[in-house]
N, C-alpha and C positions, 0 to 999 in steps of 0.2 A: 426395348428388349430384343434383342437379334432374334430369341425363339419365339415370337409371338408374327414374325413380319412387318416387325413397327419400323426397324432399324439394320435394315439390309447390308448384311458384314459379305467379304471374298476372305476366301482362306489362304493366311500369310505365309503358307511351307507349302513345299512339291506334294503334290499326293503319298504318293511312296511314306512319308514322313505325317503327314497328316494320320493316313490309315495307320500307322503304326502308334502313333498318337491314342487316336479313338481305341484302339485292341486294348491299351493302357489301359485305357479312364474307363470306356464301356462296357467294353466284353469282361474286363476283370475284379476283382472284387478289391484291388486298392482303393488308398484314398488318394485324392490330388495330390500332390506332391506339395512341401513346403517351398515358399519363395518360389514357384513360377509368375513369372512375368508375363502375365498378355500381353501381347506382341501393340491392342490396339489403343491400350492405355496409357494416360499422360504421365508421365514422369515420374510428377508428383503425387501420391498418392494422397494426401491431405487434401486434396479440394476437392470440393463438398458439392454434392449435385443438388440437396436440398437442402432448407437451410437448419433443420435439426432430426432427430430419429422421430419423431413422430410422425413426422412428414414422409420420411423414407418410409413408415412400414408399411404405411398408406398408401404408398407411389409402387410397394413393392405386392402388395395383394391385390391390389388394380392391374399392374403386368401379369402378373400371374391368371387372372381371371379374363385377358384378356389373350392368353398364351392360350387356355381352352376354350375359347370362341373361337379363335384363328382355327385351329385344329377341328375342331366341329363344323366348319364350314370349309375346309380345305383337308380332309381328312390323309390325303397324298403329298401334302407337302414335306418339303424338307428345307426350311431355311438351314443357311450355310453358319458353322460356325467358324471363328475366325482361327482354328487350331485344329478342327479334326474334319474338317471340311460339313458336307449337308447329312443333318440329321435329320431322322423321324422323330414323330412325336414320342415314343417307350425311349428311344434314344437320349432325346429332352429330358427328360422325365429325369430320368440315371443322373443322368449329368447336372439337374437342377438337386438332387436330393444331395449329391455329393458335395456340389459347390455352397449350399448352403451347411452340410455338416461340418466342411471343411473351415468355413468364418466362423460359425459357431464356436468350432474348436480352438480357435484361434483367438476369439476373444471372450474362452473358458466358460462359455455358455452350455457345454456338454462335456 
């Protein structure tokens, strides 16, 4: 997970573009937008990093849980995200509550 330090991302836009980015997602109370493209994902969005959801939700409260230990012991960090450049942990935080409302929404789980 880029926000925990597991998985060390560089940010794919000029700054300029990046902050204007995060002003978007962060500072404002939209939501993600539909159909953005992370710039650092494969093609195909079908392939599968675990081999069912049960696995995933498991792989996915283990980064998370490991997203607040990074932070607890680097309380000054800011891993880089690969769209809005380096964030703080509240910054994470927004950005994770979003990205997950955002799939939810999407596969009408809210």
């Amino acid at each position: 997970m880029f926000s925990n330090g597991s998985w060390p991302q560089t940010c794919y836009y000029p700054e300029r573009i990046a902050q204007r980015i995060k002003a978007s997602v962060i500072d404002s109370d939209k939501e993600l937008p539909v159909g953005f493209k992370a710039p650092m994902l494969d093609e195909d969005p079908s392939v599968l990093t675990n081999p069912d959801l049960k696995t995933a939700i498991v792989m996915l409260f283990t980064e998370l849980e490991l997203f607040d230990t990074y932070f607890t012991h680097h309380k000054d960090a800011t891993p880089t995200n690969p769209t809005m450049g380096a964030l703080n942990y509240s910054e994470w935080v927004v950005f994770h509550n979003k990205h997950f409302h955002h799939h939810f929404k999407q596969f009408g789980l809210v």
